[in-house]
Phi, psi and omega in degrees: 000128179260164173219119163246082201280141144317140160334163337315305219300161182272164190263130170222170180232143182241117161254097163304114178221209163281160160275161029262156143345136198262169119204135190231145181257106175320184179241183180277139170098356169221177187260182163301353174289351188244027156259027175309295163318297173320286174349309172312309185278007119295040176320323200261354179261139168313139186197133221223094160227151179227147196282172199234145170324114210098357216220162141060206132004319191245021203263006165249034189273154152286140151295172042268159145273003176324152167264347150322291190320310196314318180316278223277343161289314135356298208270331180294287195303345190270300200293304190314322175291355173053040141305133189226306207247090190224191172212136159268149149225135198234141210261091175054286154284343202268326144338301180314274176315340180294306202262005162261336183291309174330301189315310179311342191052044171331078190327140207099336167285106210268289182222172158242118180260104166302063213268141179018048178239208196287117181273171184297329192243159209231099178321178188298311223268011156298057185257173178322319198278325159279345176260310137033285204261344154266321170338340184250348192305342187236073190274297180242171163280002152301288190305347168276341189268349186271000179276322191294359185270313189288322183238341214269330186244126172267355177227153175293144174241136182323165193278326182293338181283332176305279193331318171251016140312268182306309172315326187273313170299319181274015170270020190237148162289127184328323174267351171309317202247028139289320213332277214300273213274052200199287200237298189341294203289333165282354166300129156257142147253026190299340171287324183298308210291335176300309176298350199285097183273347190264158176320120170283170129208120212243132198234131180238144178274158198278350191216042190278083178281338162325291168243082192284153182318295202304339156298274204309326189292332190258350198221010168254290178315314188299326159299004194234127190275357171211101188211161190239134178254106169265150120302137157237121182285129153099052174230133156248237190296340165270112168258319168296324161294311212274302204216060189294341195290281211278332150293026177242312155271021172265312136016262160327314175301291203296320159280359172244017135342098163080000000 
């Protein structure tokens, strides 16, 4: 079932297979499209994906673009879709929000996977100067195709994905896409990431300039009253793009686990 919902809620595809329910959350600068590759390797599981307010699809939304709202839209989209039994996954920014919706203890909520993403406490090199200056990474399609060649990706990615890199990052409403690097990436939530009761698994890419191992291990994990940390090697920040093989089986491993 696809939804092209009236407001509030955000646009989503609900795909029936077995549970528990994937919904997986993007990252800033893409859409739902880019959990596609994965997806592909997971034919049989029940899936939940959504364009985040602003974004895509959803890109006629009214704000706030806040990660609170993504949450709390997060938590609208699972009931309308009548989710019961699921796991988030969530990419970097879409991370962040996996763990203020997790905080909430949401019934229904089995574990969280955490791919490159945003951490609770917002490491030192999170300065003034630096959120500045990713506020411009998606300006033009230049400037989005030189962060996705330079910082954001460590392997060439097929020519239809690059394309839709740079479309989906320049697809948000302007203030959607100040939101993430002017306040999001500087929020801490490490008091939320605390409350956080279900099983981690936290996926760090080995060549990740972004979210580097050594961030989610010092500034994620610690927060998390159960959580497990994998590498996946010779990937960098598209994990889902880079190394779809090895998130999918990692994914798989970790829900049907115990």
């Amino acid at each position: 079932m696809t939804m092209a919902h009236q407001t509030p809620l955000p646009y989503y595809h609900h795909g029936h297979g077995t549970g528990p329910a994937l919904v997986l959350l993007h990252y800033w600068g893409d859409t739902s499209r880019t959990w596609g590759p994965v997806l592909d390797r997971l034919p049989e599981h029940e899936v939940l994906t959504l364009d985040f307010r602003g974004w895509g699809r959803s890109n006629g939304l009214p704000g706030p673009y806040t990660l609170r709202q993504l949450a709390d839209d997060t938590l609208a989209v699972i009931a309308h879709a009548r989710i019961s039994d699921y796991v988030l996954v969530g990419h970097s920014m879409g991370g962040k929000v996996a763990q203020l919706v997790a905080a909430t203890r949401p019934e229904g909520l089995r574990s969280i996977v955490l791919v490159g993403s945003g951490p609770a406490k917002p490491p030192a090199a999170i300065t003034p100067e630096y959120q500045e200056g990713l506020a411009h990474a998606y300006d033009s399609d230049e400037s989005a195709a030189w962060a996705r060649d330079n910082i954001l990706t460590a392997t060439e990615l097929p020519e239809m994905i690059t394309s839709q890199v740079v479309a989906d990052s320049r697809s948000a409403h302007d203030a959607a896409r100040a939101e993430w690097p002017l306040h999001g990436i500087a929020e801490d939530i490490t008091e939320q990431a605390r409350m956080i009761s279900v099983p981690a698994l936290v996926i760090a890419g080995e060549k990740d300039q972004v979210e580097p191992l050594g961030v989610l291990r010092d500034n994620l994990v610690p927060y998390l009253s159960d959580a497990r940390l994998v590498e996946i090697p010779a990937t960098g920040h598209l994990i889902p793009l880079e190394a779809p093989d090895a998130l999918a089986h990692a994914i798989a491993s970790f829900t049907t686990a115990g």
